[in-house]
MARGU-248843 format. One line per 10 residues: number of its first residue (from 1); for each residue x, y, z of C-alpha. Coordinates in steps of 0.2 Angstrom, whole numbers, always signed. Example, Ala and Ser with C-alpha at 12.3 -4.5 7.8 and 13.67 -1.06 7.14 Angstrom:
BEGIN
1) +62 -22 +39 | +68 -5 +36;
//
This chain:
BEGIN
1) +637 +363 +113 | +654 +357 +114 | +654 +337 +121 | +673 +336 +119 | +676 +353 +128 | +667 +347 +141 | +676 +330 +144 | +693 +342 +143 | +687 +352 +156 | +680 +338 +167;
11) +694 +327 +167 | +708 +340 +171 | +697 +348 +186 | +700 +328 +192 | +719 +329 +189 | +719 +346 +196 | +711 +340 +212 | +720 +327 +215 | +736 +335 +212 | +730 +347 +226;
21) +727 +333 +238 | +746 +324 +233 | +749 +339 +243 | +742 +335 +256 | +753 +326 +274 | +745 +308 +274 | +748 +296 +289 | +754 +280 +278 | +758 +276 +261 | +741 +269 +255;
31) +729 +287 +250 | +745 +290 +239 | +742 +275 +231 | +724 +277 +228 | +725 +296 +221 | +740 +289 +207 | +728 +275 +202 | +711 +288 +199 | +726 +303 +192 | +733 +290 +179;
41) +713 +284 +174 | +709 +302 +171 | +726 +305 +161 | +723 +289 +149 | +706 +295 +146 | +711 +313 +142 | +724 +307 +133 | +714 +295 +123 | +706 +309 +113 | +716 +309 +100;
51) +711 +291 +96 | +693 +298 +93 | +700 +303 +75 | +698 +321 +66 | +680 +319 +62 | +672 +307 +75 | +653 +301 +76 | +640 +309 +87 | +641 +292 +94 | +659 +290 +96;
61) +657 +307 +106 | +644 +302 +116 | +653 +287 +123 | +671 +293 +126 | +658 +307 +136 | +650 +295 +146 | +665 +285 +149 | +672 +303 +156 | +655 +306 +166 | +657 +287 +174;
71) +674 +290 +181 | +671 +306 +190 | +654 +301 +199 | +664 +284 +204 | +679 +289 +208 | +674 +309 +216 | +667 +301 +232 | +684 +291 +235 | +695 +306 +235 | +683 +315 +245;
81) +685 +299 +257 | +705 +300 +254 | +705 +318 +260 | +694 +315 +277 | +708 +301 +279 | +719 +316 +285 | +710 +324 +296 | +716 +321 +312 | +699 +319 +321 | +705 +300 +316;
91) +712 +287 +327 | +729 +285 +317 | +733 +276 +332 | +723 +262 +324 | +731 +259 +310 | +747 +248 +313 | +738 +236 +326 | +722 +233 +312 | +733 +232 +298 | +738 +218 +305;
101) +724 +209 +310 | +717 +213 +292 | +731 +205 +287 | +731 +190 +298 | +712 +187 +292 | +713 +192 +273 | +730 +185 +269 | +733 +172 +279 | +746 +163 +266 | +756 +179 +265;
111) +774 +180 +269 | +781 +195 +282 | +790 +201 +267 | +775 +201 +253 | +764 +218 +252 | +755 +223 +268 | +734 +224 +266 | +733 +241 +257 | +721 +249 +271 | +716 +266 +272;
121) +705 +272 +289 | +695 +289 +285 | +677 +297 +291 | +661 +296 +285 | +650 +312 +285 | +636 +296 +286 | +630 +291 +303 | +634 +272 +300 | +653 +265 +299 | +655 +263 +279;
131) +665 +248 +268 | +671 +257 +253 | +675 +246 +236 | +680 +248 +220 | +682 +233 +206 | +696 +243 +197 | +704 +244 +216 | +706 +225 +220 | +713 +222 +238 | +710 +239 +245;
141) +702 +237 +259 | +693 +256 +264 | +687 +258 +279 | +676 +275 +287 | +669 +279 +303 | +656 +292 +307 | +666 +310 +307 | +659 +312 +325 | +667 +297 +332 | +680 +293 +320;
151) +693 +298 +335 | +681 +286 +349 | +694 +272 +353 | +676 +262 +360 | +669 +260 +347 | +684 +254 +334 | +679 +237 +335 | +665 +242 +322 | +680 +241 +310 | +680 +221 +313;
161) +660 +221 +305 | +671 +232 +290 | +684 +219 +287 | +670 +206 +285 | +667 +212 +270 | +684 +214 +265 | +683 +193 +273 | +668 +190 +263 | +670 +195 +247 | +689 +183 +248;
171) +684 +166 +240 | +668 +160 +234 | +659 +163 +249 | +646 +173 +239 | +641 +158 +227 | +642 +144 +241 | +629 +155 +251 | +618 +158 +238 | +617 +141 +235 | +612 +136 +250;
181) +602 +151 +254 | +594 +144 +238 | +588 +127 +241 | +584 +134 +257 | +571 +144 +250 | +564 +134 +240 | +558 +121 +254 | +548 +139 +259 | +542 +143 +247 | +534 +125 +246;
191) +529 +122 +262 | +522 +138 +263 | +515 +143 +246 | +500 +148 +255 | +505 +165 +264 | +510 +169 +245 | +492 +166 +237 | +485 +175 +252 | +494 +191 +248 | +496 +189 +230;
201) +478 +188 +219 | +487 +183 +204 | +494 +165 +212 | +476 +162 +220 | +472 +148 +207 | +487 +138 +215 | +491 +126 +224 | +511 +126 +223 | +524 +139 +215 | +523 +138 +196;
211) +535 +130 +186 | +543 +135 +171 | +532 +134 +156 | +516 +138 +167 | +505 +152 +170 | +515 +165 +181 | +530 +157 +181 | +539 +171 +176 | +528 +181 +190 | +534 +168 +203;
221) +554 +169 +199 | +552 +187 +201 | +547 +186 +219 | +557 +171 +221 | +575 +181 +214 | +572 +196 +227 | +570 +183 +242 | +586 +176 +237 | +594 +193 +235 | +587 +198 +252;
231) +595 +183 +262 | +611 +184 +253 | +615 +201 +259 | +608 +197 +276 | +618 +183 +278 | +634 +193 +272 | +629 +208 +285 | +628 +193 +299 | +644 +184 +295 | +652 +204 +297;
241) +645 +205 +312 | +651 +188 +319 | +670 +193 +312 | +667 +210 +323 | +664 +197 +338 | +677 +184 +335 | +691 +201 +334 | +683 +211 +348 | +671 +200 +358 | +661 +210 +371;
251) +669 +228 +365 | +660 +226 +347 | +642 +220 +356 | +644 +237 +366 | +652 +247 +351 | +636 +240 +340 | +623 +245 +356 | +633 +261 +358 | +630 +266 +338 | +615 +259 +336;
261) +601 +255 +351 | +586 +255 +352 | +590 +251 +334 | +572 +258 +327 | +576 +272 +314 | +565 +267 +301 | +558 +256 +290 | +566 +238 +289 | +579 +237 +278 | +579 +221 +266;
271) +597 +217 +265 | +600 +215 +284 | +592 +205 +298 | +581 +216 +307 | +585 +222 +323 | +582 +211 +338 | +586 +193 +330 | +603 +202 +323 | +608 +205 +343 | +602 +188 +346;
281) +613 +181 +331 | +628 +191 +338 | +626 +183 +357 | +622 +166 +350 | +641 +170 +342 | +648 +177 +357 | +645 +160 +364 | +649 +149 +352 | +665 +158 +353 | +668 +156 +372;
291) +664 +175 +376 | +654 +180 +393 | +639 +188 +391 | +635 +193 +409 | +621 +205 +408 | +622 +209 +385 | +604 +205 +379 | +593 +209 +365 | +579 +219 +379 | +583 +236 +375;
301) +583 +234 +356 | +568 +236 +344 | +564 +229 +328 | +561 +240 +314 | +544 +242 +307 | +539 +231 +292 | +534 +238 +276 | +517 +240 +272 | +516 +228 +256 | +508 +210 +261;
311) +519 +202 +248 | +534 +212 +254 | +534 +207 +270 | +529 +189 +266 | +543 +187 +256 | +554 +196 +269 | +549 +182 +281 | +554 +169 +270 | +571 +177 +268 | +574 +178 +287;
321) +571 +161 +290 | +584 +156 +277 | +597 +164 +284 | +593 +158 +301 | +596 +140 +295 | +612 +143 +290 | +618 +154 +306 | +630 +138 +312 | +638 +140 +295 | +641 +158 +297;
331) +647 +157 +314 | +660 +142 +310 | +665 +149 +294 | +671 +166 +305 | +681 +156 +317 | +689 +144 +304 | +696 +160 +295 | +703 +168 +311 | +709 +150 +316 | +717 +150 +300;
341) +726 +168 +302 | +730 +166 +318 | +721 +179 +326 | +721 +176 +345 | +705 +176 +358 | +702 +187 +367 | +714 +188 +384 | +703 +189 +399 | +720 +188 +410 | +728 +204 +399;
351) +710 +213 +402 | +714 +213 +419 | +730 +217 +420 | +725 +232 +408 | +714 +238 +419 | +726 +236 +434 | +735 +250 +426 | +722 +260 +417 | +716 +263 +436 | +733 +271 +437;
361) +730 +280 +423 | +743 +274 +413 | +745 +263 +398 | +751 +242 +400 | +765 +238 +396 | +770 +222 +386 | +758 +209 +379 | +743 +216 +377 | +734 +214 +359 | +721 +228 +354;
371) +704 +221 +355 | +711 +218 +373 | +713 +234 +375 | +698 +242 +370 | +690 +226 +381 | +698 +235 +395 | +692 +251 +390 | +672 +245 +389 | +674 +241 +408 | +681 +256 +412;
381) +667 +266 +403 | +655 +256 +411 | +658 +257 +427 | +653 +271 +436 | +663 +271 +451 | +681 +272 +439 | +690 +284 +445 | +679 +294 +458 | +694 +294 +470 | +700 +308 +457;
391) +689 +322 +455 | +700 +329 +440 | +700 +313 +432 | +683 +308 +437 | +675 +326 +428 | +683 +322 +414 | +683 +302 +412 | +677 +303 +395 | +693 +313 +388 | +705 +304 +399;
401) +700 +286 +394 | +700 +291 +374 | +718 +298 +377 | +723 +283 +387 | +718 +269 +375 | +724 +279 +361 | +741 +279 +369 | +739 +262 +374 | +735 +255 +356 | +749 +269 +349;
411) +762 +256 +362 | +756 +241 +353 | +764 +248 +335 | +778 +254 +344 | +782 +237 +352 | +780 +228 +337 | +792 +242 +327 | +806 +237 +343 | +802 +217 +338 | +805 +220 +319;
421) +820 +230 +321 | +826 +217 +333 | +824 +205 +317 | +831 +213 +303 | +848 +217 +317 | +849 +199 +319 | +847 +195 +302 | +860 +206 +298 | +873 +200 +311 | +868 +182 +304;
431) +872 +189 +286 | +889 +196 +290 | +896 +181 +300;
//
């Protein structure tokens, strides 16, 4: 066997592949971007074989082969990602008007004429919407909905629940959480050490968690270290889901319900809240940011089923009932940040006058922001009586209403293209007087 051939061979079917896809017709700049990052990693690493020397190590080898084997399994699944970011199943329609809301939310301090939020809307062959990152692809903010509704303009407030964790992972919101997620479950685990003897044989000897030093201490921080890991990522999932409903208000709730209800596909998963308290979370928000909720509840979801293990649901409980304390953190922490972007409420007024002319069947003109629009286009879905007076438009609601909001969210990119030409002429009269 020939290591080195291999890496050759590895590395250059990358660079061949993503030569093929720079040939390919993107939407934006940002997949350009992207593919000349991963081509110029693959080139320094093919290229860093001559440092290996004449002879080198087995180990040496060994290495500069795993390093190659490493970038192809991260980075392989991104360009697949890249190329789905073409198709035009996708609502390119999107992109301007989110853009700028990422913006507003992730860069808050940014000037109009710094760098734009490198975002990059593609399709998932995965049922549920996808955040992609990469640590060697700071700032990218990658964001994929499922193929069969990538084009769905109802259900694009998802996106919001995506840039949360772009949102999240901005500051030290990781640490500050786990701290308090911490101390939270530690008062649990006191106040409650006997749900864990009852389920855990080895702890039956006593009377409160171990210390360090005493018998199964080591035992106890185990068990102790995947609660905290469990409420950590639950509480990131809920603050997502409360930046989804401070964007979008009643259009992500529907989007969510849409995707998702009953919600009971399986076995709970750890890292988010499970089914019916996450709805509940998201209407306590919807609330607490002034939305109506009118007839959204949590009836027609269902919880996931536990796990089997005593000790693993025990400690599952524990790590609900850390997040649930620190919900009011999640749901002011959301607003401060879109207070701080200056993303605006919702507009009921503009929802109206939207739906005033979708019952034309034509798009608004002037004003209207996006997650109005797809407010607009939730109440047109739901009610069953839209457009009965035409039987054309009636049998085909479905089609009509995609095509309508697309075009109505394309009119928002093209109004503010008219408002930034309007600046840069004026800038330039001021300039020449």
């Amino acid at each position: 066997m020939n290591p080195l051939l291999y890496v050759r061979h590895r590395l250059r079917a990358m660079i061949s592949q993503i030569e093929e896809l720079e040939q390919s017709e993107f939407p934006y700049s940002t997949p350009r971007r992207v593919l000349g990052y991963i081509k110029g990693w693959c080139e320094d690493l093919l290229e860093s074989e001559t440092e290996l020397g004449p002879k080198p190590s087995a180990d040496v080898i060994m290495d500069y082969a795993n390093k190659s084997l490493l970038l192809c399994e991260k980075y392989l699944p991104i360009l697949g990602f890249v190329l789905r970011s073409t198709n035009i199943r996708n609502g390119f329609e999107l992109f301007g008007p989110l853009r700028r809301i990422a913006d507003s939310l992730l860069s808050p301090e940014r000037a109009e004429t710094e760098q734009r939020t490198p975002l990059i809307l593609s399709s998932e062959w995965d049922y549920m919407p996808m955040f992609r990152m990469a640590s060697t692809l700071p700032g990218f903010v990658m964001i994929g909905l499922p193929a069969n509704e990538s084009s769905n303009p109802l259900l694009f407030p998802l996106c919001g629940h995506e840039l949360g964790h772009a949102l999240w992972g901005r500051g030290n919101r990781d640490s500050d959480y786990f701290g308090k997620l911490r101390k939270t479950l530690a008062g649990i685990f006191n106040a409650k050490w006997q749900e864990i003897v009852d389920v855990v044989h080895q702890f039956k000897d006593t009377k409160k968690p171990p210390v360090q030093g005493e018998l199964s201490a080591e035992s106890f921080a185990g068990m102790r270290s995947q609660a905290e890991e469990w409420a950590a990522l639950q509480a990131e999932e809920v603050f997502c889901d409360f930046v989804g409903v401070r964007l979008f208000g009643r259009a992500y709730f529907l989007a969510f319900a849409h995707l998702l209800l009953p919600g009971n596909i399986g076995k709970r998963l750890p890292g988010y809240p499970n089914v019916v308290p996450r709805v509940r979370y998201m209407l306590a928000a919807m609330e607490a940011y002034g939305f109506e909720k009118d007839d959204l509840s949590s009836d027609l979801f269902e919880d996931r089923p536990d796990w089997d293990m005593p000790a693993h649901r025990v400690l599952l409980r524990f790590a609900d009932e850390a997040v649930s304390a620190v919900i009011n953190d999640l749901v002011a922490d959301v607003d401060k940040a879109a207070e701080r972007g200056g993303v605006a409420f919702l507009d009921k007024g503009q929802v109206d006058k939207i739906l005033a002319a979708f019952r034309y069947v034509v798009p608004p003109v002037g004003g209207a922001g996006l997650a109005d629009i797809l407010n607009a286009g939730w109440r047109v879905f739901e009610d069953d009586g839209f457009w009965k007076e035409y039987d054309h438009i009636y049998n085909d609601k479905a089609r009509v209403l995609r095509d309508l909001l697309l075009k109505s969210i394309e009119l928002i990119e093209v109004e503010e293209i008219r408002i930034e030409m309007e600046k840069r002429h004026a800038a330039a009269n001021r300039s020449d007087s």
